[in-house]
C-alpha positions as CSV (number, residue, x, y, z in Angstrom):
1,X,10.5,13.0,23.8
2,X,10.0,9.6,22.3
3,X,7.0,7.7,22.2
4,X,8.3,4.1,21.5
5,X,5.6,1.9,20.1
6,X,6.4,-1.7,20.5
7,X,4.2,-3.9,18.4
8,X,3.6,-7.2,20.1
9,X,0.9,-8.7,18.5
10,X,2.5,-11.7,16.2
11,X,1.0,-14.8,16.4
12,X,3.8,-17.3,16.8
13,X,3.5,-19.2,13.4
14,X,7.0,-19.0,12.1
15,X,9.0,-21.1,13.9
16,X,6.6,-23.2,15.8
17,X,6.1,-25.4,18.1
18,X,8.9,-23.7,19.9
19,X,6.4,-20.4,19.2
20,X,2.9,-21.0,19.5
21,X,-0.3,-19.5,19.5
22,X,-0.2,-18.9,22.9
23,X,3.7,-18.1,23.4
24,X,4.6,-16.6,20.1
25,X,8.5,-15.7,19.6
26,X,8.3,-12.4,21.2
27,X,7.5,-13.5,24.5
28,X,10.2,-16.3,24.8
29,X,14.0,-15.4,25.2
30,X,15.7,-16.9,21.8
31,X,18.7,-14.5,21.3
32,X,19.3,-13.8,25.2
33,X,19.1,-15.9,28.1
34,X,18.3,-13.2,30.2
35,X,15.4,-11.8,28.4
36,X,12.5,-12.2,25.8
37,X,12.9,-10.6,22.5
38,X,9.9,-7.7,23.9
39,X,12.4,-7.3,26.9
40,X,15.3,-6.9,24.8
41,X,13.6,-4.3,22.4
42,X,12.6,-2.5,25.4
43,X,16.0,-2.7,27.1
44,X,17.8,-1.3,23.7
45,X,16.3,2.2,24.4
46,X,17.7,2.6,27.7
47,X,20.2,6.1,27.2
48,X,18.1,7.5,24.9
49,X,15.7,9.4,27.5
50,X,12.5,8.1,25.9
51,X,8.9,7.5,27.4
52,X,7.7,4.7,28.7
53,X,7.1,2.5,25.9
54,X,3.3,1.6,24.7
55,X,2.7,-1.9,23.9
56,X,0.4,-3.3,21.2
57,X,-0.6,-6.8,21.8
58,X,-3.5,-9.7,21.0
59,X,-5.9,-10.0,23.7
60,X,-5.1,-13.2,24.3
61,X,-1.5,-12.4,25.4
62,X,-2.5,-9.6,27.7
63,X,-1.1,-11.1,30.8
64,X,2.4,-12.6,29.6
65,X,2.9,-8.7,28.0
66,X,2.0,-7.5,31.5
67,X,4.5,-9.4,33.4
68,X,7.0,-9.2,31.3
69,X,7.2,-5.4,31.6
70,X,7.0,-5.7,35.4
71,X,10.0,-8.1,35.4
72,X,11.6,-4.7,34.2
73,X,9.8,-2.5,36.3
74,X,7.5,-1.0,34.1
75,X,4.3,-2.1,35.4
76,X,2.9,1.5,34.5
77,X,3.1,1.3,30.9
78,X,-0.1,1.2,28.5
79,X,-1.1,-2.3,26.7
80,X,-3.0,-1.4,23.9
81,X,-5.0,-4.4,23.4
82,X,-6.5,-5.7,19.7
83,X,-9.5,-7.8,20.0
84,X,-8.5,-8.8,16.2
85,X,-5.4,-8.6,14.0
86,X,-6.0,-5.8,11.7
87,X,-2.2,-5.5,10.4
88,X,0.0,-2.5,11.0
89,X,-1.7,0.5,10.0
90,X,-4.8,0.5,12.4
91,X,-2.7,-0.8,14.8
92,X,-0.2,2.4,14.6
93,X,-3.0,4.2,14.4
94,X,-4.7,3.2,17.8
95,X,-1.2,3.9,19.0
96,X,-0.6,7.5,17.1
97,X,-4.6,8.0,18.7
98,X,-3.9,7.7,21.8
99,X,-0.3,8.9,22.0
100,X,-2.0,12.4,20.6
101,X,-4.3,12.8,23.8
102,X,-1.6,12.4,26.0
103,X,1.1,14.7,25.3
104,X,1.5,17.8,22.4
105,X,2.4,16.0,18.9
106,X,5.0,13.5,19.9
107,X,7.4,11.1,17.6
108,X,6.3,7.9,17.6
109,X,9.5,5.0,17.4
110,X,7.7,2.0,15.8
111,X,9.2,-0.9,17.1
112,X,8.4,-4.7,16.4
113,X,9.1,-6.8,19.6
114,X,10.3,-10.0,17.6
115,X,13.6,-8.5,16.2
116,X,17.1,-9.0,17.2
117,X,19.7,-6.2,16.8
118,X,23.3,-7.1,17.7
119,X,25.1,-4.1,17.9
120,X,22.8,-1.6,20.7
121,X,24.8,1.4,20.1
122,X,24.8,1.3,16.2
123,X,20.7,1.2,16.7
124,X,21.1,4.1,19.0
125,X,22.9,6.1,16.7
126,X,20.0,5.2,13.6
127,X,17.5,6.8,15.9
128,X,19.5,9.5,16.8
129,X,20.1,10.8,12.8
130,X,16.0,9.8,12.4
131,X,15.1,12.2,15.1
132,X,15.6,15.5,13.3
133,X,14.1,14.2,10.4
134,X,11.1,13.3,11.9
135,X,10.7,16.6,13.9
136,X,10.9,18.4,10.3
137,X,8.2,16.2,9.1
138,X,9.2,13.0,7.2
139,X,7.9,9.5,7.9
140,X,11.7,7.8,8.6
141,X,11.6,4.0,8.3
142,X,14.7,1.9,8.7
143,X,16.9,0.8,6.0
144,X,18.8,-2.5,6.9
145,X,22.3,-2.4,5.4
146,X,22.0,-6.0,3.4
147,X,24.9,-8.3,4.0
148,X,23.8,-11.2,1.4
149,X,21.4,-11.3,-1.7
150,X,18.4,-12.4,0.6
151,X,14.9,-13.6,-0.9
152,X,12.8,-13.2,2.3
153,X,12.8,-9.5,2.8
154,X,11.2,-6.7,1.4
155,X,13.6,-4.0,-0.3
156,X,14.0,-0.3,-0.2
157,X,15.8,1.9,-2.8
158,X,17.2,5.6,-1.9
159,X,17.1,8.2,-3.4
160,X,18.4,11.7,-2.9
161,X,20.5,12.2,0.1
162,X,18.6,14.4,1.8
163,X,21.1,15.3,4.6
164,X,21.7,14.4,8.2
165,X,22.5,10.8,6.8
166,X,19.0,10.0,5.6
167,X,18.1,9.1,2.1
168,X,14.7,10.0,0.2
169,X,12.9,6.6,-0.3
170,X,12.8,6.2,-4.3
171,X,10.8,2.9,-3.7
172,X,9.8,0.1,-1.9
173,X,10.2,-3.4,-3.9
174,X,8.3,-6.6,-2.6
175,X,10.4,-9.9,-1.8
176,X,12.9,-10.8,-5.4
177,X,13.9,-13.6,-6.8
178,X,17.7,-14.6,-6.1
179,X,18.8,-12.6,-9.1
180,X,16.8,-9.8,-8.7
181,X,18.4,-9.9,-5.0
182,X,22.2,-10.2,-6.1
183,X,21.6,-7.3,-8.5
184,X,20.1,-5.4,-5.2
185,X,23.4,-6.3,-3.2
186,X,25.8,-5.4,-6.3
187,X,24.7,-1.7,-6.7
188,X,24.9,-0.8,-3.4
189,X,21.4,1.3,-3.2
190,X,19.0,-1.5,-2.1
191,X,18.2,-1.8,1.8
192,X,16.3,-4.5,3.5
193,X,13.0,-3.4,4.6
194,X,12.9,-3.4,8.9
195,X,9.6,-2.5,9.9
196,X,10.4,0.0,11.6
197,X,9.6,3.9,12.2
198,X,9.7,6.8,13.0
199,X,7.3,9.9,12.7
200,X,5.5,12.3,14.7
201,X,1.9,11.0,15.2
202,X,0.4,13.8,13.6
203,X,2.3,13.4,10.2
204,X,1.0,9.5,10.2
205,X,-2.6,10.2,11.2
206,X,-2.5,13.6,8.3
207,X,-1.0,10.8,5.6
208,X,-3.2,7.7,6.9
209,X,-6.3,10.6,6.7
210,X,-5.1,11.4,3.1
211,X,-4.3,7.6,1.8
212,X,-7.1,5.6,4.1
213,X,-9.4,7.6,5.5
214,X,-11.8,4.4,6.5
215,X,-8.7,3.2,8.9
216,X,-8.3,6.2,10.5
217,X,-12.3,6.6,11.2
218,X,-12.7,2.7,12.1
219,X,-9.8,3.3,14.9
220,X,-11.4,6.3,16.2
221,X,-14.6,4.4,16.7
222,X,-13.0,1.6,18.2
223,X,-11.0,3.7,20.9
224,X,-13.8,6.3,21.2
225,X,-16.1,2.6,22.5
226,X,-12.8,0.9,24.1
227,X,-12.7,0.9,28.1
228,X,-9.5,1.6,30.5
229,X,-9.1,-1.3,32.4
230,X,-5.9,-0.5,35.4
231,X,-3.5,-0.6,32.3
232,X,-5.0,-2.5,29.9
233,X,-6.9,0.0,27.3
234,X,-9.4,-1.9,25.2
235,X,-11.4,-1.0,22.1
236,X,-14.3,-1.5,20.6
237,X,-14.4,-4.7,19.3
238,X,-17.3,-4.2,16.5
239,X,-15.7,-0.8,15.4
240,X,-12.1,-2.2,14.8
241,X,-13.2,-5.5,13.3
242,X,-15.0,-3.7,10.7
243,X,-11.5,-1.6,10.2
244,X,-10.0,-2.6,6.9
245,X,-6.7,-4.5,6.9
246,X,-4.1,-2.9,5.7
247,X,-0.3,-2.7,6.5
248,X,1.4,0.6,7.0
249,X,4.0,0.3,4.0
250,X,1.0,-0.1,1.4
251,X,-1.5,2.2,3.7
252,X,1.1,5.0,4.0
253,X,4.9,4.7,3.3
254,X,4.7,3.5,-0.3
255,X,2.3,6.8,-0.6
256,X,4.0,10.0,0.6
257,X,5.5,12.2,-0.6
258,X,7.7,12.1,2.6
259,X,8.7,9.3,3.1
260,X,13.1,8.8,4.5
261,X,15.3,6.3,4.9
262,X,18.1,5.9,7.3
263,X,20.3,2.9,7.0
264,X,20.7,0.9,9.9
265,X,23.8,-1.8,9.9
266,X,23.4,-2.7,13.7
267,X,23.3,-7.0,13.0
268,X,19.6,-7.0,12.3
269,X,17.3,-10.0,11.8
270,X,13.8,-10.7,12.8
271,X,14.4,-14.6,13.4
272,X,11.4,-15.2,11.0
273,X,12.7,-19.0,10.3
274,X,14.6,-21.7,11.9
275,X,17.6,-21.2,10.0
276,X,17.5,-17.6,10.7
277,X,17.9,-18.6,14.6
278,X,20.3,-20.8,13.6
279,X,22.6,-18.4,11.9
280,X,22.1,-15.7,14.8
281,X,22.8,-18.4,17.5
């Protein structure tokens, strides 16, 4: 079964003051009326049989998370909460941790809460080709299918096809210039980086172990402190503000040996600017 792991915790910087601090984008409904952008990640998994989903989140935002999922009726599910940001790989971590003591080895989905993704069944179908692939081993992240020569994202190159539909990754590439960027759109092998992924928790704690061993002991520390509170589960403060801070591309993905791609052409963005709303609007 999947473990979806929805990671909640931005802090509302990129298109204030409509996000702010104490709203941030994922909590407030920009591409639906009908639902937030967390609600509308959440919602996109219904068919594909998986697990209540486990929420990441700032501590600040702990009570907007909570009633958001019981607008959809699932009051039950976990809110991991961060007492500080420490980027993506400790906060997976926490997540993997957790995930671990509660059922045999499961496969984590990585979500982020702040993206918007058009075409449902199209997503479905990614996950479904990813799922195989992460049962055999590989860390899968998502390769967005580029439609324009765009200077904001993150690229990733395949490499061998490695069956099923996914690709070896050959490499990650940081943000290009608007050349660089057309040349990634003409040869047809570049993919916008998503953020998100899929692996089964033990794979990402055995690479994070191997790559980063200090993250993986700082999260331990901070969950072996943390506290349960109804379904709030909080961590040691101390031990996870002394974690280092570290994303899970550089911490992990850019790393292994095992790292996949499967493309995803499903009308992706993540809204990360005004214009982007604009354009998806």
């Amino acid at each position: 079964m999947l473990f979806p792991i929805i990671m909640a915790g931005g802090s509302g910087s990129r298109l204030w003051p409509l996000s702010r601090q104490l709203n941030p984008k994922q909590f407030l409904p920009l591409a639906e009326a009908d639902f937030s952008m967390l609600q509308a990640t959440i919602k996109r998994l219904e068919g594909l049989g998986a697990a209540l989903p486990r929420l990441i989140c700032n501590e600040q935002h702990r009570f907007l998370a909570a009633e958001q999922m019981r607008l959809l009726g699932m009051e039950q599910a976990n809110i991991l909460l961060e007492p500080v940001g420490r980027n993506t790989a400790p906060a997976i971590a926490l997540a993997a941790l957790q995930a671990c003591s509660e059922a045999e080895d499961p496969i984590l989905l990585v979500l982020a809460a702040d993206h918007l993704i058009k075409d449902v069944q199209a997503f479905q179908a990614s996950i479904k080709i990813a799922l195989p692939l992460a049962e055999a081993g590989k860390l899968v992240t998502f390769g967005i299918v580029p439609t324009h020569p765009e200077t904001g994202c993150g690229y990733i190159e395949k490499g061998d096809n490695v069956g099923s539909g996914g690709f070896m990754v050959s490499r990650f590439v940081e943000k290009p210039d608007l050349l660089t960027a057309q040349e990634y759109l003409a040869s047809g092998s570049y993919f916008w980086n998503s953020g998100m992924f899929m692996f089964r928790a033990s794979r990402y704690l055995e690479e994070l172990q191997r790559f980063r061993p200090e993250i993986l002991t700082a999260c331990r520390e901070a969950l072996a402190g943390g506290s349960q509170d109804m379904h709030f589960t909080r961590v040691d403060q101390a031990a996870f503000a002394a974690c280092p801070e570290d994303s899970v591309d550089y911490a992990v993905m850019e790393k292994t040996a095992d790292a996949v791609m499967v493309p995803l052409d499903a009308g992706w963005s993540d809204i990360g600017s005004w214009s982007a709303l604009w354009e998806v609007s």
